[in-house]
C-alpha positions in Angstrom: -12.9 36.2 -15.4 -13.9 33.0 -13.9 -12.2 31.5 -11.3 -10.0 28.5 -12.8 -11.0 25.4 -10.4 -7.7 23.8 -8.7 -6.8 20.3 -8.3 -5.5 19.5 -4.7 -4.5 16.3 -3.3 -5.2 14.9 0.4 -3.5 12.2 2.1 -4.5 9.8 4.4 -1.9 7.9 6.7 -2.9 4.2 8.1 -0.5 1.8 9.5 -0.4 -1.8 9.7 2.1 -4.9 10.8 3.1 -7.9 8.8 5.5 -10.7 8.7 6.8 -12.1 5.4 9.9 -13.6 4.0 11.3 -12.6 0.7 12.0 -16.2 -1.0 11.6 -17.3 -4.6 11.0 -20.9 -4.9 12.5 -21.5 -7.9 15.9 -20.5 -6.2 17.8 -22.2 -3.9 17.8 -21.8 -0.2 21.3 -21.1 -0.3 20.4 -18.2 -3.7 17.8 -17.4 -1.9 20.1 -16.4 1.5 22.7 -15.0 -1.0 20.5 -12.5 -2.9 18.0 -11.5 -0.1 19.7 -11.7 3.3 18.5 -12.2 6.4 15.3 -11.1 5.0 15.2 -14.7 3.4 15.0 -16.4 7.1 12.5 -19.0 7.0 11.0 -18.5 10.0 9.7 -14.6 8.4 10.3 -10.9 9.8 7.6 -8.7 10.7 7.7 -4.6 10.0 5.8 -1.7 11.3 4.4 -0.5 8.1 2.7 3.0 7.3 0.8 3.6 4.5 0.3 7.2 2.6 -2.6 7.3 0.1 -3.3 10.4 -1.9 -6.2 11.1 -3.9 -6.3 14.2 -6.3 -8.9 16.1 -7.6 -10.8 19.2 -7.6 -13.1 19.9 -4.2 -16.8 19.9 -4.6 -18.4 23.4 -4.1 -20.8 21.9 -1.8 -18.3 20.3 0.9 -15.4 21.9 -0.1 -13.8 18.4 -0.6 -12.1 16.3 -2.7 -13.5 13.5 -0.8 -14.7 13.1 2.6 -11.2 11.6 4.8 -13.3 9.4 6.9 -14.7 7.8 4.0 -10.9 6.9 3.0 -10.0 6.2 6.2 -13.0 3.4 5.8 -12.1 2.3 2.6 -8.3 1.6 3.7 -9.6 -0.2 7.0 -11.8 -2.2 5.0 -10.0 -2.8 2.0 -6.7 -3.2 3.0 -5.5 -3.1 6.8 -8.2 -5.5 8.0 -7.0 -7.9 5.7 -3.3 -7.7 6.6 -2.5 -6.0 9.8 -1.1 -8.8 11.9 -1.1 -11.3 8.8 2.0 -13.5 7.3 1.7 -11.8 3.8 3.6 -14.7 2.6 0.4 -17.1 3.6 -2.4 -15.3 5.2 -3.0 -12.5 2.6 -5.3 -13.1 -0.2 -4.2 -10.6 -2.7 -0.8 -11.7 -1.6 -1.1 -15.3 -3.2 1.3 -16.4 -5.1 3.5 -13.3 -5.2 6.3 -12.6 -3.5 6.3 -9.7 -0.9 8.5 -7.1 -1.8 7.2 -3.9 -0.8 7.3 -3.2 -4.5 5.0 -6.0 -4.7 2.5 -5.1 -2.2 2.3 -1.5 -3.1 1.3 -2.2 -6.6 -1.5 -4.9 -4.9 -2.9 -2.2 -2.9 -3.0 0.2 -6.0 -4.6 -2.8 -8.0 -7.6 -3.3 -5.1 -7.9 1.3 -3.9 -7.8 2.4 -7.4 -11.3 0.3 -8.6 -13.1 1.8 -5.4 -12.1 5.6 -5.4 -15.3 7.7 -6.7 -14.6 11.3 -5.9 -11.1 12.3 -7.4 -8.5 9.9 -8.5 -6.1 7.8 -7.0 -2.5 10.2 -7.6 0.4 8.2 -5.1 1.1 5.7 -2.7 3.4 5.7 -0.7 4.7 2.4 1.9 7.0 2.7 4.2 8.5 -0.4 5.7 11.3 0.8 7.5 12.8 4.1 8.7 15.1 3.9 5.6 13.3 2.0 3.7 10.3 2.9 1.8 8.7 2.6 -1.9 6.3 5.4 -3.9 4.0 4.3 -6.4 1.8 6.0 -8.8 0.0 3.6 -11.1 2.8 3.5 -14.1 
């Protein structure tokens, strides 16, 4: 009986800071302060984010891998964390424009640019933590 090959996932952490304000133009300032707090303050907020990205698949015979980590690690530096470690995601983010930054918003952004440029196994589950309480999963529904 052959041995039935077995999908594994591996996870790579990266972590990045950003300012933003959550704000909807169309609102009110005073709407604005009511629905989102002091996370509405015009003068932004900044977080320590980390970043969990998990790719699943089944390991090449050859390398025993689903895909080589420092190639992720690359591909998240590049991709992502270059362009929005120390950024105002509210102005200085390109993918960011013209969308406000929930971390619901920016999860599904970073889905949107990882999941084109994965070639070995599949993008499974993000994962964004913006607080110690706080964080949002994503899987490409």
């Amino acid at each position: 009986m052959a041995d039935k090959q077995k999908i594994v996932y591996i996870t790579r952490r990266e972590r990045f800071n950003a300012a933003h304000k959550l704000y909807n133009p169309k609102w009110t300032e005073q709407e604005n302060e009511d629905f989102f707090g002091k996370c509405s303050n015009k003068y932004y907020h900044g977080h320590n984010f980390e970043l969990f990205v998990t790719i699943k698949g089944i390991a090449n015979p050859e390398t025993g891998m689903v895909m080589d980590l420092k190639q992720l690690k690359t591909m998240i530096k590049n991709e992502i964390v270059e362009k929005i470690d120390h950024r105002n995601l509210n102005e200085d983010v390109e993918f960011m424009k013209g969308i406000l930054p929930s971390i619901e918003n920016i999860i599904v952004e970073i889905w949107n640019i990882l999941d084109s440029k994965i070639q070995n196994g599949t993008l499974h589950y993000i994962k964004l933590v913006e607080t110690e309480n706080n964080y949002v999963e994503y899987y490409g529904e």
